[in-house]
N, C-alpha and C positions, 0 to 999 in steps of 0.2 A: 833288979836287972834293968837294964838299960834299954829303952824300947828304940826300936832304929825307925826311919824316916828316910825318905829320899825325895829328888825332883830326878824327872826322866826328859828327856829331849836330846833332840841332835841337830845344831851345835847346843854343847850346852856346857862347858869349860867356862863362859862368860858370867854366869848365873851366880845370881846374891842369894836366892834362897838361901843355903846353909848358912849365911851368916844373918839372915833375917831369922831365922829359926832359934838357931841358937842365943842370941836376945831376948826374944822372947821365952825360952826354958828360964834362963838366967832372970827374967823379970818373974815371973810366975813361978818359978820353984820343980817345974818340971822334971825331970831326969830322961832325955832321952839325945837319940844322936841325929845328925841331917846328913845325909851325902850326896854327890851330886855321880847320876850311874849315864853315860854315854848311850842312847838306846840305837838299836840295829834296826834299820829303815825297812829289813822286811819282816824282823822277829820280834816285834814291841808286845805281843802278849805273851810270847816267852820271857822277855824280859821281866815284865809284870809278876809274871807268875815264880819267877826264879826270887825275885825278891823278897815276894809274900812266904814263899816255900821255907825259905832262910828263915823266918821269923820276923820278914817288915811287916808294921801296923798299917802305914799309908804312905799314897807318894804325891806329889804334884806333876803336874804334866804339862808340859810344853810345846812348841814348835816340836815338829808339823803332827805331834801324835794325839788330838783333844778328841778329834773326831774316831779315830780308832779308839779311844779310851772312851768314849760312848758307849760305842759296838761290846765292848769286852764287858762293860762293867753287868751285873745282874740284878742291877735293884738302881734306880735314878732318883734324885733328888728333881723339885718340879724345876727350876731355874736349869738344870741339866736336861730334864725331857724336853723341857722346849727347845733349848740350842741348839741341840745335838751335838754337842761337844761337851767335854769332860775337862779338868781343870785339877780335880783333887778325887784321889781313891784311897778307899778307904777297906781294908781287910776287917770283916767281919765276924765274931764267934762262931759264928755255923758256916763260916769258910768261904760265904759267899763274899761279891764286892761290889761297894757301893759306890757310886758314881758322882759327884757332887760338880758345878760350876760356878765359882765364888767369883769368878772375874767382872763381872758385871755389877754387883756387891763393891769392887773395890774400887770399880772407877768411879761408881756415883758420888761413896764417900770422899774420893780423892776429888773430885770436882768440886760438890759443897758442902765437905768441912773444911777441907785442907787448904780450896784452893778460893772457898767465896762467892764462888758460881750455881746461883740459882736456877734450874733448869726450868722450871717452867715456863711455857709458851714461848719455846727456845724454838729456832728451827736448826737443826742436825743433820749434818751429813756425816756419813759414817762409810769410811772406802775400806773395800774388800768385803767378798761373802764367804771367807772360812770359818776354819774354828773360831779364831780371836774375833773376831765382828758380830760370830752368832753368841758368842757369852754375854757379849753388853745390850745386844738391842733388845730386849724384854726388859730389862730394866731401868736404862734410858725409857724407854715408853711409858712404863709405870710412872717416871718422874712428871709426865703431865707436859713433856713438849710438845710445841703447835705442830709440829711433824719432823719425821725421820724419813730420813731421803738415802736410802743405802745401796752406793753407786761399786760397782765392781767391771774390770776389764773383760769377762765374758758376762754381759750383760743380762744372761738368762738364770744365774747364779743366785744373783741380787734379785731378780722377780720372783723366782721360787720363793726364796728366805723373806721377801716381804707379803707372799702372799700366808707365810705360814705363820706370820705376827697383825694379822689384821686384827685379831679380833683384840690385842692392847692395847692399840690406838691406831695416829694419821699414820702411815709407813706407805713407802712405795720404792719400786727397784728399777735401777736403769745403769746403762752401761757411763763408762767416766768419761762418753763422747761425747753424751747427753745430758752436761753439766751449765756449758754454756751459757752467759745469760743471767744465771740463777747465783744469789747470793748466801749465806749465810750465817748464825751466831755462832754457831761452834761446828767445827770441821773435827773426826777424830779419823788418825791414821792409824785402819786395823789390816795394812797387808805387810806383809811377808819382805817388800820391799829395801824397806831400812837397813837388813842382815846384809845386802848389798850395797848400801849407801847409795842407794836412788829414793827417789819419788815419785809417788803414784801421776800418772799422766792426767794433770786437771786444769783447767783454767784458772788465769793468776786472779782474775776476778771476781772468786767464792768467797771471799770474805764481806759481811756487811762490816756497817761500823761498827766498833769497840768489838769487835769477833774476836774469838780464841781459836787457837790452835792446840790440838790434843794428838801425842803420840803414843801409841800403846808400848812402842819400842823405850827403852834407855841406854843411853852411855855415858859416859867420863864425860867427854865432848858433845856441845847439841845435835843432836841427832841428824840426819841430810834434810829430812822432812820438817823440823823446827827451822832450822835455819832457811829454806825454801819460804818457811809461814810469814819466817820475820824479814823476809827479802818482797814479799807480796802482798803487804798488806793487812795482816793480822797484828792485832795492837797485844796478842798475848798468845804466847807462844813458851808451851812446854812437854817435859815428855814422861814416859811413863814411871818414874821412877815410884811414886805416891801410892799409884794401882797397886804394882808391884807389893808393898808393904801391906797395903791393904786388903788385900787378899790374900796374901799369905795368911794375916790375921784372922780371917774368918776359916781358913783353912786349919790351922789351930786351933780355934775355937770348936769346929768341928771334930777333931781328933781329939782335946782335952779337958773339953767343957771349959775351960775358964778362956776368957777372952783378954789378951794382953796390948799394953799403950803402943800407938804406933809412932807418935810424933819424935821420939827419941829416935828413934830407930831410922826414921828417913830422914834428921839432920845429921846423924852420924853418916850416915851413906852420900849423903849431897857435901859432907864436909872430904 
């Protein structure tokens, strides 16, 4: 029988999951299905739950639902306890669910395998303190940069979420007023922003030399915030597409045990 699988979010009609999914079956030998379910802005754990009830094994989760899928889940993974966002849920034998955040997992690898970027004694800014900000910054920090600087538009966002990562490393939280001045190796764009085709309100200034530009967003086209990067000063500028793959992958690997190639998978998708 054919085990099902979903991604949940809203919007979410734009989304490669299923076709990053189903590659990976197809590489690994799998048998299961991916679909992508539109979730209801105020009934995302009925959503959840209507899935699971049907017979889904696990789902992914997206915009804006990480941090509700937190709350729902009943057993965390530790890269989930800390974020407080969820990413990947997983239906359990004894009915409960488990909570997992692989996105942080997929950016480091899409940074240094994919992309050749060694993060140590890197300095990082990282804009927005939601869901998607708080899956990566424990693991950026593990990578051993000289500090993370996680700058968001209500300012007191960003101090909470760096006060609740001290103890992985240098981190500190301030609003995107209080950018000024300050330069940077890698900028990563973690708000909500993009879906709009704007850019976070920052100084064109942030970039040091040979800096990167990192979007959590992708599209067809460079994203508003890539192209902002490479209009401002960043000698390298790209977007999330790599994560994306990447965490999926791990996401799989958690639902299948076996772990499948990712490189196929995100040239086909950049082709």
């Amino acid at each position: 029988m054919t085990d099902r699988y979903a991604v949940i979010g809203n919007p979410i009609e734009h989304s490669k999951s299923p076709f990053i999914h189903q590659r990976f079956a197809e590489q690994t030998g799998q048998d299961l299905g991916y679909e992508k379910i539109l979730g209801d802005l105020e009934y995302f754990a009925d959503d959840v739950r209507e899935f699971f009830a049907a017979g889904g094994r696990g789902m992914n989760v997206t915009v804006p639902f990480k941090e509700q899928a937190w709350r729902l889940a009943d057993e965390l993974g530790p890269e989930a306890r800390t974020a407080g966002a969820v990413n990947t849920l997983t239906f359990m034998e004894d009915g409960r669910i488990r909570g997992d955040n692989t996105d942080g997992i997929g950016l480091v690898r899409d940074l240094q395998q994919n992309l050749g970027l060694d993060l140590s004694a890197k300095r990082v800014l990282l804009l927005g303190a939601g869901g998607a900000s708080r899956g990566v910054a424990r693991p950026l920090l593990e990578q051993g940069v000289e500090t993370l600087v996680i700058a968001n538009r209500t300012a007191a966002r960003a101090v909470e979420l760096a006060g609740d990562l001290q103890v992985f490393g240098r981190v500190e939280g301030c609003g995107l007023d209080e950018l000024a001045g300050r330069s940077f190796d890698l900028v990563i764009n973690g708000t909500a922003a993009g879906l709009a085709g704007r850019v976070p309100d920052i100084p064109a200034g942030c970039f040091a030399g040979d800096a990167w530009a990192y979007d959590m967003m992708y599209a067809v086209e460079p994203t508003a915030f890539v192209q902002w990067a490479q209009q401002h000063g960043a000698a390298h500028a790209v977007d999330g597409l790599g994560m994306l793959v990447e965490q999926a992958a791990e996401s799989f690997f958690l639902w299948r045990g076996v772990r499948p190639r990712t490189e196929t998978v995100i040239k086909e998708l950049r082709s």
